[in-house]
N, C-alpha and C positions, 0 to 999 in steps of 0.2 A: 721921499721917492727913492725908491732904492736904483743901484747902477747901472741894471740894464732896462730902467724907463719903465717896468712894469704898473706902475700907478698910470703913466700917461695912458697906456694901453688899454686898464681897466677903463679909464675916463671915457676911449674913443668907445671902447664895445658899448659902456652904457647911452653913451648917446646914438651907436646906433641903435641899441636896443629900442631907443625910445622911440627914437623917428619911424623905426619899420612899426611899433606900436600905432603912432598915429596913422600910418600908412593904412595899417588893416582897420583902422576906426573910421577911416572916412571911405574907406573899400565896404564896408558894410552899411555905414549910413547912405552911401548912394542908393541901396537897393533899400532902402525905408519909403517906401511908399507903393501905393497897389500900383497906382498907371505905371513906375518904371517896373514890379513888377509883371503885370501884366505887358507890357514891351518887351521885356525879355522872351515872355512865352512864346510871345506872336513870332519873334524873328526866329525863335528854334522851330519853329512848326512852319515855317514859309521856309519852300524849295529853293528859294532866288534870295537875294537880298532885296528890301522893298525901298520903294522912294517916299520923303515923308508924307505927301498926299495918302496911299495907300496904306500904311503903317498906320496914321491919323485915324483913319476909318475903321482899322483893327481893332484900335485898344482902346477908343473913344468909346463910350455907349450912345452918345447925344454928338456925332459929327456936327451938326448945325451950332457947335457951338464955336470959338473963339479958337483958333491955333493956338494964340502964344503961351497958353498952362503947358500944353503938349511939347512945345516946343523945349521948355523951361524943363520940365521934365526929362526929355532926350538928351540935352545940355548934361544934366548929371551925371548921363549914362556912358556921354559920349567921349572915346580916351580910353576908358578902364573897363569897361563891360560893351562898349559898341564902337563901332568904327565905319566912315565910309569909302566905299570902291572910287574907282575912276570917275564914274558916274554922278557919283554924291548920295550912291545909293547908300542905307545903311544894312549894317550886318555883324552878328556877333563876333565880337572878338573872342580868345580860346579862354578868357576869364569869365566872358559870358556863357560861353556854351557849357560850362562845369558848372556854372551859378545856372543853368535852365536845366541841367542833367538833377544836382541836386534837389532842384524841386520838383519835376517829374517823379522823381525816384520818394519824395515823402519826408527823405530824411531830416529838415527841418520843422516839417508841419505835423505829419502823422505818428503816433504812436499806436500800436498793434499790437493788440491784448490777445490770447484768444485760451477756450479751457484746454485743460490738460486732453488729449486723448489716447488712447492706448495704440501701441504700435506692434507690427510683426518682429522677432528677433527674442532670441534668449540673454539672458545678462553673462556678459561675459566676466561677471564677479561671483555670481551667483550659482548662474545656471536655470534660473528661472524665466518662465515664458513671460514677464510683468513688465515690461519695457511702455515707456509712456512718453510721447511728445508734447512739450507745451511752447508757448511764445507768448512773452511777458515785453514790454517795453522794447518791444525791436529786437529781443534777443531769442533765440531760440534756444530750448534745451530737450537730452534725451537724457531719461534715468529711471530707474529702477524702482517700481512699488516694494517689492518684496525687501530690497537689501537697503535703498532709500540712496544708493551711488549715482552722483548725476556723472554721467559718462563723457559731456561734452556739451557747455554752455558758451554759446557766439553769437555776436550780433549780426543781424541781418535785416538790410536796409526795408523798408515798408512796402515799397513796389515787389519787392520779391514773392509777398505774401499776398500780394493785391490778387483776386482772380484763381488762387491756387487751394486746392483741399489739401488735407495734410501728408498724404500722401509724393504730392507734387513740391509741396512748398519742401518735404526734407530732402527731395533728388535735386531742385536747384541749392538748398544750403549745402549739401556735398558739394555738388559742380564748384559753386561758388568759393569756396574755404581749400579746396584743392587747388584751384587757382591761384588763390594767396597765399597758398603756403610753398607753392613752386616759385612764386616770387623771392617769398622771403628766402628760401632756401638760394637763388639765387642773385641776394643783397641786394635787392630791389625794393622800399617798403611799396606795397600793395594799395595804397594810398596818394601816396605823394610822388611814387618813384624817385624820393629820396633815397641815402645810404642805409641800407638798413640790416642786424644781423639780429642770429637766432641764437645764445648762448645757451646752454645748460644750466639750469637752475635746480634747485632741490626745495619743494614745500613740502608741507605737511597736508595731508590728503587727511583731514577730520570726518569724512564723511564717507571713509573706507572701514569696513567694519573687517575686513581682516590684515589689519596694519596695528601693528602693535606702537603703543605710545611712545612719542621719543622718532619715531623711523619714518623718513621721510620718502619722496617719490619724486624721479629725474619729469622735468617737464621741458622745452623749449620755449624758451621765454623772448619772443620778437619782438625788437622793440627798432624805432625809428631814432636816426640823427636830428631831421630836421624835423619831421610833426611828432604828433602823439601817440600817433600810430603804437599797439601795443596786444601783443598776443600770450594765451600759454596753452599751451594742448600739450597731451602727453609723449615722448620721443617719438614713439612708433608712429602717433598719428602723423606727426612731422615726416615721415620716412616714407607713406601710404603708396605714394607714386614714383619714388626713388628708381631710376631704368633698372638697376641692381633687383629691386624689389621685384616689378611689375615683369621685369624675362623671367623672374624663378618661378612665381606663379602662371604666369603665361606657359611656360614649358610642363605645366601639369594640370593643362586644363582649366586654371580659376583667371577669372578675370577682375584684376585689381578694382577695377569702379565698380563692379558689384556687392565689392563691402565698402558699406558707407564708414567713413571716418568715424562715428559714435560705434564700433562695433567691430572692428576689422576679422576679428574672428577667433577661437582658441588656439589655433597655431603659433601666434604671436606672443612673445613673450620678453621680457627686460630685466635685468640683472646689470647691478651698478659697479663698476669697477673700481674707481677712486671716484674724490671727492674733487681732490685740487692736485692735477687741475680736474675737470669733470671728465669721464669718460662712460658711456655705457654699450651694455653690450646688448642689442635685439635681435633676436633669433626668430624667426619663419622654419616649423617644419611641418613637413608635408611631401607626402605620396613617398616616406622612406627617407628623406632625407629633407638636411637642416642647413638654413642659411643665417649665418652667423655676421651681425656688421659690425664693427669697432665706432661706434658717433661720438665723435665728440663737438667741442661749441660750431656754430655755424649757423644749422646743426652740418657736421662735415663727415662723409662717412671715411674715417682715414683707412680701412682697411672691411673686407670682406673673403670669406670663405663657406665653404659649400662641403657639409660632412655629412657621408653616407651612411643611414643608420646601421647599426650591427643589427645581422639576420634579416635584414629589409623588414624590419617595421614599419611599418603605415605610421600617417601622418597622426599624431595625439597633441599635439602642443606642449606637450612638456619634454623639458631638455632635461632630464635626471643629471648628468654632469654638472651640471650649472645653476639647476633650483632655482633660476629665472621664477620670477615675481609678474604675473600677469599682464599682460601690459592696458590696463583699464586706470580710468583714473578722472579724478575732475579738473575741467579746463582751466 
């Protein structure tokens, strides 16, 4: 053991590692079985908390039958997924009501296939009208027939896609991923409401047909302290909603949630300044003039500026100074 006890130390984490292991092993085996599933449903769908007579009558299909399965049943649930009021009524506890959300929502039962179909929007690599939505295993993605760039590949939970055509289901996966990515921007993960940040990362975008070999591409790579939690979308899509962003468009007429994440538009452009530590630079020009942010990890925009084009040029998206590299890319 060395002097400052670091062997004991390791010794405690591993034992708590274990015991919170078993924790979540008999946190999941309580919910092994349909009636306590089914109990759970019942108590998220009833207004009030229920008494067990009525509860009984819910999740039973043959009430004439024997309380004490039912009972025996509740007993598992009861503590860690259910609790009673004053009353002795029961009622979810907030492990229950995520454990009833999560099923509602699909995300353990359902998987969500569906074909590719073609979407409105030109490729912001290309230039081509060939834009294509598909959703594969709960994930959705938007990319490019012509060039073959997927622009933007994220999971998205089953109920989201439940009832919606494709149209709908890409304006909730915006809504949605704009959300979590405000989170993450502000150290929140989007999951757990654990600690969570979004560093700078550099991959290799293999499936950029104008990225020469060797040359890699700034991503935000969000990841979580305490869960899994784990994102990467390219800088600027991390920046979409940025108040810095969303007044400079707002002041010239465009309305930032009108471009969807997979597509923000050609104005938009990124140019990497160093490596280590990371820094990049994403520029917005438009209607004459250029907004310039300094991002580094976080993602954190440590500095921003606003340069008027020479001669009032209209908005082109290309920054000639700076040869900014477009800002498209796979997630």
């Amino acid at each position: 053991m060395s002097d400052d006890g670091s062997a004991g130390e390791d010794r405690s984490d591993g034992a708590e590692e274990a015991a919170a292991a078993v924790a979540a092993d008999d946190a999941f085996a309580a919910l092994g079985d349909e009636t306590r599933l089914r109990t759970v449903r019942e108590l998220a769908a009833a207004d009030r908390p229920l008494g067990f007579t009525d509860l009984f009558e819910r999740v039973v299909d043959d009430p004439s039958k024997p309380s004490a399965g039912f009972a025996y049943h509740l007993r598992k649930l009861n503590g860690r997924y259910v609790d009673t009021d004053d009353d002795g009524d029961y009622r979810l506890t907030f492990a229950g009501r995520q454990a009833a959300r999560a099923l509602a929502a699909g995300v353990y039962t359902e998987r969500v296939d569906r074909e590719p179909e073609p979407i409105d929007g030109d490729c912001p690599v290309c230039s081509a009208a060939s834009l294509e939505a598909r959703i594969a295993d709960n994930h959705v993605a938007v990319a490019c027939v012509d060039c073959g760039t997927e622009l933007l590949a994220l999971p998205f939970p089953p109920s989201g896609v439940r009832g919606r055509d494709t149209a709908d289901v890409l304006a909730a996966f915006d809504a949605y991923h704009r959300a979590r990515l405000r989170q993450l921007a502000d150290g929140v993960c989007p999951d757990c409401a654990g600690r969570a940040r979004g560093p700078i990362a550099f991959v290799e975008p293999t499936d950029l047909p104008d990225v020469e070999d060797g040359e890699s591409r700034p991503v935000v790579a969000g990841a979580c302290a305490e869960c899994d939690f784990s994102i990467r979308v390219p800088v600027s899509v991390a920046l979409a909603d940025h108040p810095t962003v969303v007044a400079f468009l707002d002041e010239r007429g465009v309305d930032a949630r009108e471009r969807p994440l997979w597509n923000l538009g050609p104005e938009w452009s990124e140019a990497v300044l160093s490596t280590d530590p990371p820094a990049v630079r994403v520029s917005v020009a438009l209607a004459g003039a250029t907004l310039r942010l300094l991002v580094g990890n976080g993602p954190t925009v440590v500095d921003a500026e606003r340069v008027e084009a020479a001669g009032g040029r209209g908005a082109s998206g290309d920054d000639a100074e700076d040869q900014d590299a477009t800002a498209a890319g796979s997630s």
